[in-house]
C-alpha positions as CSV (number, residue, x, y, z in Angstrom):
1,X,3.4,2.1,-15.8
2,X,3.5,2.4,-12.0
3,X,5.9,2.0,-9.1
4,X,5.1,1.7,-5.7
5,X,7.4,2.5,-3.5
6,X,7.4,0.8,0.0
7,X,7.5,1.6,2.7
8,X,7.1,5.2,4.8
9,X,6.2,5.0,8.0
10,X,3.5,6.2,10.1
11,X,4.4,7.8,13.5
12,X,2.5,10.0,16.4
13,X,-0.8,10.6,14.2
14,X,1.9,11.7,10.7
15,X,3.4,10.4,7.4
16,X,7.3,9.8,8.3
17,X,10.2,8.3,6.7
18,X,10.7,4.5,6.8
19,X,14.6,4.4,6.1
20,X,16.8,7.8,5.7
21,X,19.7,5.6,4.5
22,X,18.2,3.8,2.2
23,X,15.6,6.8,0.6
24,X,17.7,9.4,0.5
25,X,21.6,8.4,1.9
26,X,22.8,5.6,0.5
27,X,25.7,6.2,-2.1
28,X,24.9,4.3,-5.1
29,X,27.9,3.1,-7.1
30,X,28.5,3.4,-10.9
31,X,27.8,-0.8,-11.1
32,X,24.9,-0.1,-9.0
33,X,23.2,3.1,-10.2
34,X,20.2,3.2,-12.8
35,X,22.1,5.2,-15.3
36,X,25.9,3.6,-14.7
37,X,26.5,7.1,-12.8
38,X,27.9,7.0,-9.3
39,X,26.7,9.4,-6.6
40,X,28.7,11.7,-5.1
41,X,29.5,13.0,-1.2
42,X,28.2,16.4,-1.8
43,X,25.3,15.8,-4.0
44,X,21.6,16.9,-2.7
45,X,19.9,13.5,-3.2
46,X,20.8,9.9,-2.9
47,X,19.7,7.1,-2.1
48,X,16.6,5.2,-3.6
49,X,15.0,8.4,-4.4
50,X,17.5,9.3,-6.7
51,X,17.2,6.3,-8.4
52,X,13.5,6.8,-9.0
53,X,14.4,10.4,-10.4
54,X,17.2,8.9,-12.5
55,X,14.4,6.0,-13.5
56,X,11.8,8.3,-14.8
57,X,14.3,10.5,-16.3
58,X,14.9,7.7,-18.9
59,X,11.0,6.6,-18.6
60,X,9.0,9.9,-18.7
61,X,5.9,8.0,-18.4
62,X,7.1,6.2,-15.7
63,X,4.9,7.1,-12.3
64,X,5.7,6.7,-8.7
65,X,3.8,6.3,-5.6
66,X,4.9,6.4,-1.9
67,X,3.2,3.5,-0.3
68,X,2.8,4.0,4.0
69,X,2.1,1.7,6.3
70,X,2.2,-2.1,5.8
71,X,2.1,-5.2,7.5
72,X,5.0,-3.8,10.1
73,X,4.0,0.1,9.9
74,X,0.6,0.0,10.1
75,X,-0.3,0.2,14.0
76,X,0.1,4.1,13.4
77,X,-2.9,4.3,11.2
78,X,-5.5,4.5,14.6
79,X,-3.9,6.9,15.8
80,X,-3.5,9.2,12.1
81,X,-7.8,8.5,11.7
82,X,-8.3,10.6,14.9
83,X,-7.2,13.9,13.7
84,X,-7.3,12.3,9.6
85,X,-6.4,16.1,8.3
86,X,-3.3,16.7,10.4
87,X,-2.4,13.3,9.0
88,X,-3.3,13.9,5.3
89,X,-1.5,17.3,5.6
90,X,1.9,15.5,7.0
91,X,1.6,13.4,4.2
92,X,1.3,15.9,1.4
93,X,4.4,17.6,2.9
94,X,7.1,14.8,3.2
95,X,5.9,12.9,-0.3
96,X,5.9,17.0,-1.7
97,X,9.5,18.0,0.5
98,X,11.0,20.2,-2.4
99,X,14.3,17.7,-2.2
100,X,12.1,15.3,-4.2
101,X,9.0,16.5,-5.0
102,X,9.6,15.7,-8.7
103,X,10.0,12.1,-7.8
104,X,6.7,11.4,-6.5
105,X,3.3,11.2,-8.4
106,X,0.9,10.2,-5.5
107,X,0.5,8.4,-2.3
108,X,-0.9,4.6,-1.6
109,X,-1.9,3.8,2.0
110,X,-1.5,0.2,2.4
111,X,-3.1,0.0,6.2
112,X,-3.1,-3.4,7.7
113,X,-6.3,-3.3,8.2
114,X,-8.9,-0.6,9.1
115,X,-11.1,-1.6,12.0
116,X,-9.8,-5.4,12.0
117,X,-7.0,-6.7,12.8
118,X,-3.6,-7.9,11.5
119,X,0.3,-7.7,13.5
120,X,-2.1,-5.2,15.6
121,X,-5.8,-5.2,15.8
122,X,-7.7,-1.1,15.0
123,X,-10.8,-0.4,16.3
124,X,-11.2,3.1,14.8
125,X,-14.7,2.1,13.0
126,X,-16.3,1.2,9.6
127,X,-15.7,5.0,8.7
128,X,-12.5,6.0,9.6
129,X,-10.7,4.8,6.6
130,X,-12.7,6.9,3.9
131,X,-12.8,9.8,5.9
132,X,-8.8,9.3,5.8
133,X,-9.2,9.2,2.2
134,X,-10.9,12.3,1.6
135,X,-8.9,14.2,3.7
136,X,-5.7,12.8,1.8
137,X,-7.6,13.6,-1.6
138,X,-8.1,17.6,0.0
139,X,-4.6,17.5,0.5
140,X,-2.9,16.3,-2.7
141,X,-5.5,17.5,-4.7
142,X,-7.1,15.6,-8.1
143,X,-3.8,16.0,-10.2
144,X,-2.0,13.5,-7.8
145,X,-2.6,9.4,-7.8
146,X,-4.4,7.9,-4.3
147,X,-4.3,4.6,-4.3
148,X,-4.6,1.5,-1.6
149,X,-3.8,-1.7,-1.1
150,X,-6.6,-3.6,0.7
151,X,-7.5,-6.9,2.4
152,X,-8.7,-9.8,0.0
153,X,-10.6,-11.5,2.5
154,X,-13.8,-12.5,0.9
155,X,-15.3,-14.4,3.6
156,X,-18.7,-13.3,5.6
157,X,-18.4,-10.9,8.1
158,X,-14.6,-11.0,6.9
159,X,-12.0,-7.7,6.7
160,X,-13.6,-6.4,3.8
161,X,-17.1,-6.7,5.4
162,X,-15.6,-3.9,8.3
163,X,-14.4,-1.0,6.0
164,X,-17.0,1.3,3.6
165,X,-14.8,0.7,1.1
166,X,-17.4,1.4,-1.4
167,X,-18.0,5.2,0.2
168,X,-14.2,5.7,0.0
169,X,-13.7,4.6,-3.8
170,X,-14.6,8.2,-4.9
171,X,-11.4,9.2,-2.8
172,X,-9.1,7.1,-5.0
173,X,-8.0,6.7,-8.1
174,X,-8.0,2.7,-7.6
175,X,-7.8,-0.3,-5.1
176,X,-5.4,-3.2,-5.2
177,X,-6.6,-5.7,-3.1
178,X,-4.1,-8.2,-1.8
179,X,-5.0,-11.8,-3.8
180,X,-2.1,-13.6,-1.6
181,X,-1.2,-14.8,1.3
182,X,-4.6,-16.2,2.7
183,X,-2.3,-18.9,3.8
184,X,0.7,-19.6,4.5
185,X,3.2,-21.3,7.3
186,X,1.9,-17.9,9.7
187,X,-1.0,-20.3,10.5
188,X,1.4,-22.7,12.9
189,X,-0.9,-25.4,12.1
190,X,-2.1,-25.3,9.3
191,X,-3.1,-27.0,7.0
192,X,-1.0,-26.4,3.9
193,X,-2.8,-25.1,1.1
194,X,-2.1,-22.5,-2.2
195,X,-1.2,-19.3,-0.8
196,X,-3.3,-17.1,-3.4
197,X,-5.6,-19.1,-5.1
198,X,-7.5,-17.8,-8.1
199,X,-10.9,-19.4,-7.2
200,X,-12.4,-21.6,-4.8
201,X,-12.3,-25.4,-4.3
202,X,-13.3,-28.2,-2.5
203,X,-11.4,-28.3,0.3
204,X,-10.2,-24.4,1.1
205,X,-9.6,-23.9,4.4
206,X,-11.6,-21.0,4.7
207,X,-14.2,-20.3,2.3
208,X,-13.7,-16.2,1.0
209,X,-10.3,-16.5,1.0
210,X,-9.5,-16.4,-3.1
211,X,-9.0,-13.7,-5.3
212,X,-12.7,-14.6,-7.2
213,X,-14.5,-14.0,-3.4
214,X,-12.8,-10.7,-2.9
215,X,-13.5,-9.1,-6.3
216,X,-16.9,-10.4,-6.8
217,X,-17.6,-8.8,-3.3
218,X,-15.6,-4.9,-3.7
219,X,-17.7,-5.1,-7.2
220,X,-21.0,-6.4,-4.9
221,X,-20.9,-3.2,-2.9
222,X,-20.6,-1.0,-6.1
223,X,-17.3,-0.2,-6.6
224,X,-16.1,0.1,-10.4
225,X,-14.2,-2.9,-11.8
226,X,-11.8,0.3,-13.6
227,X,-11.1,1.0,-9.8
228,X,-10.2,-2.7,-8.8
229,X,-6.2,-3.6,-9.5
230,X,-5.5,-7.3,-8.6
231,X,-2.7,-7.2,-6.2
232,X,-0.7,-10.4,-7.0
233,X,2.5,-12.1,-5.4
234,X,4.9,-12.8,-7.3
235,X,6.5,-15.7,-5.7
236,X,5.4,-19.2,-4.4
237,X,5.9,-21.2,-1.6
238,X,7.0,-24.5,-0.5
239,X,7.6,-26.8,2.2
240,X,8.6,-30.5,3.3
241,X,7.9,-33.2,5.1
């Protein structure tokens, strides 16, 4: 199966790290590390990447992506879809740096979102994001994974509605379109409703917003359903009063 690991950052038009301590740093205890092995001061690499290493070491099928960007890193992503081969070119060499090279088997972008907005608003235009894509797919080539999470907004005129996402499926190996959080107590006042529902019903805030709306859409425009992951949350949410 897959891992995705989140999140690297992305900085001054490149693909940088997110947390030194905890990739690469961090001393992981006996109690605490994958195999019951402790690290040690002088060793090359710590850190969560070790532990990935140490992970597929006992699963060799096991893969692992670097996943940039984010709800918090994305604002970097206008700025990398001006000069997208610089970017794409930064990425290949921080996810390939020969300290661990071996750990990684691709890259997902997880940009939040491509000419929309979400903590900041991109106006780069409908193209931007595939052209992104393709120069990431020069760069690591067809024997490493591209993948990317998207937006699941279904509505008209909606997030998915300002991206060729279609065009840029040939770029990636597959999608995973986020099915959750269409609402939730970020919307001050409301109303309360199921953070990722399934399907429609009567009632729905906004009507799109459901993981049925979003798929039936990406497949609309001609994207392959083997190219469409359903991203899901695994938690729920509550409230009172």
């Amino acid at each position: 199966t897959h891992i995705n690991y989140a999140f690297g950052n992305v900085q001054n038009g490149k693909c940088t790290i997110g947390d030194a301590y905890a990739d690469y740093e961090k001393a992981y205890t006996a109690e605490q590390s994958v195999d019951g092995v402790a690290d040690t001061w002088d060793q090359e690499l710590r850190g969560n990447f070790n532990q990935l290493r140490k992970l597929k070491e006992l699963h060799p099928d096991l893969k692992v992506l670097w996943s940039f960007g984010g709800w918090s890193w994305s604002g970097g992503f206008g700025e990398a879809a001006q000069n997208p081969a610089a970017f794409a070119q930064s990425c290949y060499d921080l996810v390939e740096d020969p300290r661990w090279a071996d750990v990684f088997d691709g890259i997902d972008i997880d940009w939040e979102y491509p000419n929309a907005c979400g903590l900041t608003c991109d106006t780069s235009g409908r193209d931007a994001y595939g052209e992104l894509l393709g120069e990431l797919r020069k760069s690591f080539g067809n024997d490493n994974l591209i993948t990317s999470a998207i937006t699941a907004d279904g509505s008209d005129g909606g997030k998915i509605d300002a991206v060729d996402y279609a065009g840029a499926a040939e770029h990636l190996d597959w999608y995973l379109p986020m099915t959750y959080d269409f609402f939730g107590a970020f919307a001050a006042q409301g109303p309360t409703a199921p953070h990722s529902p399934l399907t429609s019903y009567p009632g729905i805030p906004t009507e799109g917003f459901n993981s049925d709306a979003a798929i039936s859409k990406l497949k609309s425009l001609g994207i392959p359903s083997e190219k469409l992951l359903l991203g899901i949350g695994f938690y729920g949410r509550g409230w009172t009063g």
